[in-house]
C-alpha positions in Angstrom: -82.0 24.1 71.4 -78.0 25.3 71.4 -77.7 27.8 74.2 -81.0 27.1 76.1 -80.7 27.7 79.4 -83.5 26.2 82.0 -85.6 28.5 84.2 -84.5 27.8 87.8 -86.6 26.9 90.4 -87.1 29.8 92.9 -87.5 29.8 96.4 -88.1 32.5 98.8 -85.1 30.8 101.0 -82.8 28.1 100.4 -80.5 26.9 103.8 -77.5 25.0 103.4 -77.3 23.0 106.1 -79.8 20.8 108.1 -79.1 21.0 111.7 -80.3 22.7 114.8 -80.3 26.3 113.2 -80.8 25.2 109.8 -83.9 23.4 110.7 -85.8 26.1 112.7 -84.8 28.7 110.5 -86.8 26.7 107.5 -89.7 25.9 109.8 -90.2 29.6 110.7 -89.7 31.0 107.4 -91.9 28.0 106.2 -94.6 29.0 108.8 -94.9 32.3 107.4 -96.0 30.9 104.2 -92.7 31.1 102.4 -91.6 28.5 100.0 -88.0 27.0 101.5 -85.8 24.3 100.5 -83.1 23.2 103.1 -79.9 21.2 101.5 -77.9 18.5 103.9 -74.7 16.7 102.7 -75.1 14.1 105.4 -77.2 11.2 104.9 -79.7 12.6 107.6 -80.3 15.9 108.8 -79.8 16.9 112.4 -76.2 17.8 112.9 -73.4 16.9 115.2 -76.3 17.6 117.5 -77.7 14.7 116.7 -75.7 12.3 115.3 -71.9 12.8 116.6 -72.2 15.4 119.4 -75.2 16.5 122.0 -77.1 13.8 121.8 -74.4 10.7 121.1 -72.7 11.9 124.1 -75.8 12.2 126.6 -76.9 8.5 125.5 -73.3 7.5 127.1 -73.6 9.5 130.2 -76.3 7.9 130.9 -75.3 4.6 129.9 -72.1 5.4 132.0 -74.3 6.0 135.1 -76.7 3.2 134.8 -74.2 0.9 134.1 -71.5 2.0 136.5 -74.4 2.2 139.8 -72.9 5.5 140.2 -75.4 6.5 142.9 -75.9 3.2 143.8 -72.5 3.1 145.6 -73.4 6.0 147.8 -76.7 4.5 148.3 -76.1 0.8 148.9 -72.8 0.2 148.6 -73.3 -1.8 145.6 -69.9 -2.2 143.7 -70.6 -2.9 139.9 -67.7 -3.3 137.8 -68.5 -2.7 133.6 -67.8 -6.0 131.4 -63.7 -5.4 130.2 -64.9 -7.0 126.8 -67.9 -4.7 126.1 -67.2 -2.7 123.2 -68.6 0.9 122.8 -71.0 0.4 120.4 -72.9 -2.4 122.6 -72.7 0.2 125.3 -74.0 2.9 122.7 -76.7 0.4 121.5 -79.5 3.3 122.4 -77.3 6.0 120.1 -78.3 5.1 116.7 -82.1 4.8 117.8 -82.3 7.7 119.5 -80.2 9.2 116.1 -82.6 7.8 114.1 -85.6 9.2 115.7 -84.4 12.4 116.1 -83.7 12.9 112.4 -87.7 11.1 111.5 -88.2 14.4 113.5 -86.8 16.9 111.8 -87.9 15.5 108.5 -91.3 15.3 109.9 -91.0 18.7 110.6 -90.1 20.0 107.1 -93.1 18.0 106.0 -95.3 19.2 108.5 -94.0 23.0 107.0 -93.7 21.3 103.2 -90.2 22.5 103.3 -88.5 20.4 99.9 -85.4 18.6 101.9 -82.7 17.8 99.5 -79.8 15.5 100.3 -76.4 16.8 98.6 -73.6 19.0 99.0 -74.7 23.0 98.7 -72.6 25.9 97.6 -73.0 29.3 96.2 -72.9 30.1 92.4 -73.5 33.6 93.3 -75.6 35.6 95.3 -78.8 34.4 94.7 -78.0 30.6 93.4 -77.0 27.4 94.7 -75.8 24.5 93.1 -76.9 21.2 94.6 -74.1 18.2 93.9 -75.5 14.6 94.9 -75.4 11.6 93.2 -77.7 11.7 91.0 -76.0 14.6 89.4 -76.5 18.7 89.6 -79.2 21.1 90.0 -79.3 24.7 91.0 -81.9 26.9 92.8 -82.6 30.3 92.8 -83.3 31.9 95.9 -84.5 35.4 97.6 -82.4 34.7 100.9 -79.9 32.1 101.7 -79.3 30.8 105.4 -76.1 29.2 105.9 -76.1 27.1 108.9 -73.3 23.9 108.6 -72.1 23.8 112.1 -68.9 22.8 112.9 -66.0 19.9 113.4 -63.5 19.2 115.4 -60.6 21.1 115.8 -57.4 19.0 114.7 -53.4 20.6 114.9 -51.4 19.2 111.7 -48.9 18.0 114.0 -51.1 15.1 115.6 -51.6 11.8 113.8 -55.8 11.6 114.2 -55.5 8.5 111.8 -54.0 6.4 114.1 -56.5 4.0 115.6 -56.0 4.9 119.6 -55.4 9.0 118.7 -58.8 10.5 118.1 -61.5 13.9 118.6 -64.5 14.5 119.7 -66.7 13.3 116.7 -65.3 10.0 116.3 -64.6 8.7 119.9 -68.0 7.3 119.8 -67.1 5.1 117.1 -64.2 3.5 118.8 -64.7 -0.2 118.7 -62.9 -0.9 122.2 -63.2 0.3 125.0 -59.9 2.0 126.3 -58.1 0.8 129.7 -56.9 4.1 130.2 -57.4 7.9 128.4 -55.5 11.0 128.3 -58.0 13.4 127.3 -56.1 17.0 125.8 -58.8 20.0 126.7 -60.8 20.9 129.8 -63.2 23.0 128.3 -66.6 21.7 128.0 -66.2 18.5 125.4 -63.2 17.3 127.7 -64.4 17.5 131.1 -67.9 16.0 129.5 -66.1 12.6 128.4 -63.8 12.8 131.2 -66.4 12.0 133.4 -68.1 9.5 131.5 -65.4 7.3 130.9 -64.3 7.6 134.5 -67.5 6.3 135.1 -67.0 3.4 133.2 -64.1 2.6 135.2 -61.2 3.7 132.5 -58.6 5.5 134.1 -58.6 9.3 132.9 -56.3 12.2 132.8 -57.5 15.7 131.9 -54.8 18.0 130.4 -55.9 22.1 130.5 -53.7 24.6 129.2 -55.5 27.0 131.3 -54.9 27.5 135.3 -58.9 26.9 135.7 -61.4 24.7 133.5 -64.5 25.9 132.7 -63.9 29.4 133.5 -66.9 30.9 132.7 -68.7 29.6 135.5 -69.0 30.5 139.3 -65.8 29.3 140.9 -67.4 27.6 143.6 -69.1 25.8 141.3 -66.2 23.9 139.5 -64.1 23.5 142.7 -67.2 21.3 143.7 -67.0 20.1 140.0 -63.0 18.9 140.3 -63.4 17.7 144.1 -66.6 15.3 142.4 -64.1 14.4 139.5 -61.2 13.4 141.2 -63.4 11.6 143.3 -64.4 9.8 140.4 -60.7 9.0 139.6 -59.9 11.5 137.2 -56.4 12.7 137.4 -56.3 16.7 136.7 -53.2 18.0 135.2 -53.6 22.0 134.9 -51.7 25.1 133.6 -49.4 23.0 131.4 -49.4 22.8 127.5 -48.9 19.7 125.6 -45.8 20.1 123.4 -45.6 16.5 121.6 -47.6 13.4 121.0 -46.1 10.3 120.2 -47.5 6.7 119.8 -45.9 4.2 121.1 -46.3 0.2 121.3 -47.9 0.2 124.5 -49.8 3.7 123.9 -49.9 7.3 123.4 -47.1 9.4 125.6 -47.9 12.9 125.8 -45.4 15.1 126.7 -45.9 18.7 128.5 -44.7 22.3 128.6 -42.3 21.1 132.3 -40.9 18.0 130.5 -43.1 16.1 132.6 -44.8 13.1 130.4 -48.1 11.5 130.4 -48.5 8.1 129.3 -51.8 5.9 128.8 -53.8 3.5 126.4 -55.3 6.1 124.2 -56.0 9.8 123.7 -59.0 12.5 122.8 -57.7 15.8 121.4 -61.1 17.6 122.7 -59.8 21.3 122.6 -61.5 22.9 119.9 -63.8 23.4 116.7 -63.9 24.6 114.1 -66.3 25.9 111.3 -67.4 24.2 108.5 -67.0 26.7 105.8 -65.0 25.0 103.0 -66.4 24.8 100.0 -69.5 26.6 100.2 -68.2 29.2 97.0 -67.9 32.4 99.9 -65.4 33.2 97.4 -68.0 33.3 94.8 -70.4 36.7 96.6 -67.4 37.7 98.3 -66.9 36.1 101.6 -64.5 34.3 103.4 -64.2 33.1 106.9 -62.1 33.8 109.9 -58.7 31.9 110.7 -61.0 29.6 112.5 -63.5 28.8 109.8 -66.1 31.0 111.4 -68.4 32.9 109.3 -68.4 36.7 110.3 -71.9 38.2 110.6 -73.9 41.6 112.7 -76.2 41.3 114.9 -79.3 40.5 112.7 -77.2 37.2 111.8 -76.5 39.3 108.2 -73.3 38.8 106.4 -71.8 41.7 104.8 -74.2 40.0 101.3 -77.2 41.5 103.3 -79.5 38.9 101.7 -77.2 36.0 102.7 -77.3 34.8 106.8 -75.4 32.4 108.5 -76.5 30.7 111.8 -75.6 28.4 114.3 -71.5 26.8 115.0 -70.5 28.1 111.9 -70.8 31.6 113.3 -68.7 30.9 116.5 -69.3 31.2 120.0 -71.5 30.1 121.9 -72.0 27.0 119.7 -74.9 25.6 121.6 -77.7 23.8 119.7 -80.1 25.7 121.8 -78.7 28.9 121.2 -78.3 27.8 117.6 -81.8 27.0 117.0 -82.9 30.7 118.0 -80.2 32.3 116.1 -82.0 30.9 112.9 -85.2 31.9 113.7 -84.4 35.4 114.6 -82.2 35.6 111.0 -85.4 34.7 109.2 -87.7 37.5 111.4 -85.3 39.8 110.0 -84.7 38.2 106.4 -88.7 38.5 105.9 -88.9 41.3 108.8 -91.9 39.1 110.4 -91.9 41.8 113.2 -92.0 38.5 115.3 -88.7 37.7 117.3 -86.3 39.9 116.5 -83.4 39.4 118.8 -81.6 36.2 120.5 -82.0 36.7 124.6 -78.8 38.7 125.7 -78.3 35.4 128.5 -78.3 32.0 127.8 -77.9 29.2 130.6 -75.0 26.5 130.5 -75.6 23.4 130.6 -72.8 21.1 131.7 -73.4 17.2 131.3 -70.3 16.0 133.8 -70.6 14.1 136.5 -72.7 15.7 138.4 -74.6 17.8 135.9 -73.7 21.4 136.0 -75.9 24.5 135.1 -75.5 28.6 135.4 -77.2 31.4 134.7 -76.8 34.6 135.2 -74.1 37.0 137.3 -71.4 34.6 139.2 -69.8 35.9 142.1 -66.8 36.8 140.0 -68.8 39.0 137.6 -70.5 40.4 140.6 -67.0 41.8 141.9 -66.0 42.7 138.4 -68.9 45.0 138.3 -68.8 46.1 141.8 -72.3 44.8 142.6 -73.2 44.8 145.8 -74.6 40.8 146.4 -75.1 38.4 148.4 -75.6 34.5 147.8 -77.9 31.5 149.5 -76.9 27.8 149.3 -79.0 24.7 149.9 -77.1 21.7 149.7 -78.7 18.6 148.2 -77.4 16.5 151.2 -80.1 18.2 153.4 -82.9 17.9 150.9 -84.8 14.9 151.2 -85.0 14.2 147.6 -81.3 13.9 147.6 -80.8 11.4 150.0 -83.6 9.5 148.4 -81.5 9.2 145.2 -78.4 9.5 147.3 -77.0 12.8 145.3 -75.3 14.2 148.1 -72.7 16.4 145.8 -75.4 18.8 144.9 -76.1 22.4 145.7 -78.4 25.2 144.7 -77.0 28.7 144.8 -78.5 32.1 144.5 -76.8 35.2 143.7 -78.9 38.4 144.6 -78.5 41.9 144.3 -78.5 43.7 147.5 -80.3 47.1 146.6 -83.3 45.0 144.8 -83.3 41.9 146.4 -83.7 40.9 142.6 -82.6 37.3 141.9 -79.2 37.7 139.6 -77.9 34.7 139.5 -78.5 30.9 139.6 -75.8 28.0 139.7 -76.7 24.4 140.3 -74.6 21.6 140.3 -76.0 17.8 141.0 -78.1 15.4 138.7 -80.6 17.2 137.3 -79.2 20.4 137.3 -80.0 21.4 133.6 -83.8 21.1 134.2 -83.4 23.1 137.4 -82.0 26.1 136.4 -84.9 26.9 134.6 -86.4 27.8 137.3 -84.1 30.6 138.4 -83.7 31.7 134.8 -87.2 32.3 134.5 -87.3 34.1 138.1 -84.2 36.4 136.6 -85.8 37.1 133.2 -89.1 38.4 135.2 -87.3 40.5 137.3 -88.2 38.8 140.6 -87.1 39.5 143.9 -85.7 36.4 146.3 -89.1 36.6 148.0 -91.1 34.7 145.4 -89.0 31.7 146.1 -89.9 32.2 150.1 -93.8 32.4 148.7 -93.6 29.8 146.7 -95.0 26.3 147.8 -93.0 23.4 146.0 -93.4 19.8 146.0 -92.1 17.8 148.7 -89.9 15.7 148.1 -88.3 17.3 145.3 -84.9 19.0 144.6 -86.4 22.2 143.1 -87.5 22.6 147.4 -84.1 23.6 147.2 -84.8 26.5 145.8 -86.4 27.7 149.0 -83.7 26.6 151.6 -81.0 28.7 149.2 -83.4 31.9 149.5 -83.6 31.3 153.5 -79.9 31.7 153.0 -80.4 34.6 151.0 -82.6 36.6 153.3 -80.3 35.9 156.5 -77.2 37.4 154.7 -79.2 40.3 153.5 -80.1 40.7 156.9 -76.6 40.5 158.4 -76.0 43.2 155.6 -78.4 45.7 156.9 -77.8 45.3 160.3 -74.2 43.7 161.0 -74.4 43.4 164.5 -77.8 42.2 165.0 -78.6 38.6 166.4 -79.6 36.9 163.4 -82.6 35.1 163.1 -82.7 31.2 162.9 -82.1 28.8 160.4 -85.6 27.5 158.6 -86.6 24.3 159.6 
């Protein structure tokens, strides 16, 4: 019939966008009994999480440190050398399964919440439809809510030549074919001192560029001078405080050239200072919206845009751009889409996680925010070099440090760097979001030989400096044994 148009299908919520954010938002709007459909462009859901970021990269740390005998050295004095001719996707060989399981995952978990996944390109028609694009031609689908959640990409300047086969960013370094005798690596936030230390590991020979006088700045200082001091040792050469002006590929390389004049030259180069959101073609323009000069959806604090019955979650939203962080953002947008009355904030704190070499993790007030605040603190160390579990595995870079607050003897802070550190943390941030004092970690009885025993030596530290604050010139007491 001429002019017939087709009732759409409705859903309570349709997500565009099938990664961290986008997946738990479905599940927990899908758990509350409402019908969801979640759209992915990408053959596979899961992300750059899974398949060109968080995990990709983690399989090569690893790989790096099995392959490399990085504790071994320190242990045995082994010297391994990695095979010149192995390429990066034989050393990646775990990525793809690991990818691949990961994605089974989420797709069992739309099942397991009979979430309709749908693979093709979603935008917005208008406020309340989406238009599907895939091969097999168009659909659209009415919805009550949309969640946007389509993460992010590498940032890339106009005036650097990423197709050139040894120039590349963050997503597709892991697709390199060879492995590179020697790196410049343009970034020393996160991504860059990440893959610094990986392919130092492998034995390439790596220089880190910063713009910045400190990398990683966020984090306790003392922290990332032990962080550089284990990456030079490594090999890494640190060039900081100088911008890169020009980038130009030559027959035996890529010469970078900085702020001073000064020029850096080796094999290839990772441009790793950036991302942006992936916001292009969604039709914002359609309902009204448009994102910021960095392709990051603006939204309030419920994870609303200003189209109250349209959401956005996850990188696409900005900082902090951590799949952790991502995946509760999603589920606190749909508490307050459907106002569940469940979960209705994202914790004010989340830890860092850092996977260099040595692992890094923080939570919590550093000693710089402490004096920023005028907080009257003190701070306990327990190095991993006197902790039997450390000499067993022969990490002997690693410390535990507290911060504490001297009024309360409340735990405020926790920063650990050595292997392992990511899982440790946990156990300060748990102590920190109870509201405990240092005492519990003195009460505590921990296994033996472990590194979280560290914990207990770093409070011993604790209580003699709040000691030495309460009485200055008494004799202090003893060391623990």
């Amino acid at each position: 019939m001429l002019g017939f148009v087709p009732e759409l299908e409705h859903f309570d919520l349709v997500v565009i966008g099938a990664g961290p954010a986008g997946e738990k938002a479905a599940a927990q709007a899908a758990y509350f009994k409402k019908r969801v459909a979640i759209i992915e462009c990408e053959p596979e859901p899961g992300g750059a999480a899974v398949h060109t970021g968080t995990l990709p990269s983690k399989t090569l740390r690893e790989t790096a440190l099995y392959l490399s005998g990085y504790h071994a050295r320190e242990l045995y004095g082994v010297a391994l050398e990695v095979d010149r001719s192995a390429t990066l996707p034989r050393l990646m060989s775990r990525k793809n399964a690991i990818a691949a399981a990961e994605a089974r995952s989420f797709r069992q978990n739309f099942a397991r919440h009979e979430v309709r996944y749908i693979q093709g390109h979603g935008r917005l028609v208008d406020e309340h439809t989406v238009s599907i694009t895939s091969q097999t031609g168009e659909q659209r689908l009415e919805a009550d809510f949309v969640l946007i959640a389509t993460g992010s990409k590498p940032h890339r300047p106009a005036d650097i030549d990423f197709a050139d086969d040894w120039i590349h960013d963050s997503d597709e370094i892991l697709t390199i074919h060879d492995m590179p005798t020697s790196l410049t690596i343009l970034g020393g936030g996160v991504i860059g001192c990440e893959y610094a230390c990986m392919f130092a590991a492998l034995g390439i020979g790596v220089t880190l560029v910063d713009a910045r006088a400190e990398i990683l700045p966020f984090l306790d200082a003392e922290i990332v001078e032990r962080l550089k001091s284990a990456m030079i040792k490594l090999g890494i050469r640190m060039v900081q405080g100088q911008r890169w002006t020009k980038i130009l590929r030559t027959e035996k390389g890529v010469t970078t050239t900085l702020a001073d004049g000064s020029t850096i030259e080796n094999e290839q180069l990772l441009f790793a200072a950036g991302r942006t959101g992936c916001a292009s073609d969604l039709g914002l323009d359609k309902v009204g919206l448009a994102p910021d000069s960095r392709g990051y959806i603006p939204v309030d604090r419920e994870f609303r845009t200003k189209v109250r019955h349209i959401f956005a979650a996850g990188d696409v939203i900005g900082f902090p751009a951590l799949a952790s962080v991502s995946m509760e953002q999603g589920r606190v947008a749909m508490c307050h889409a459907f106002d569940f009355g469940y979960k209705k904030a994202v914790a004010s704190e989340m830890p860092y996680g850092i996977y260099t070499i040595p692992e890094v993790s923080s939570f919590g007030e550093t000693e710089e925010t402490c004096k920023e605040k005028k907080l009257d603190y003190v701070v306990g160390r327990a190095l991993y070099e006197n902790n039997a579990r450390g000499k067993i595995t022969g990490d002997l870079e690693g410390i535990t440090k507290l911060v504490v607050d001297v009024a309360t003897r409340k735990v405020i802070g926790i920063h650990v760097i050595g292997e392992r550190a990511t899982e440790l943390v946990h156990i300060g941030q748990v102590a920190i979001h109870l509201g405990a004092t240092v005492d519990v970690f003195i009460d505590m009885v921990f296994n033996y030989p472990t590194l979280a025993d560290s914990y207990k030596y770093a409070a011993y530290d604790c209580l003699a400096a709040l000691s030495k604050k309460a009485q200055p010139s008494a004799e202090q007491p003893p060391s623990p044994a």
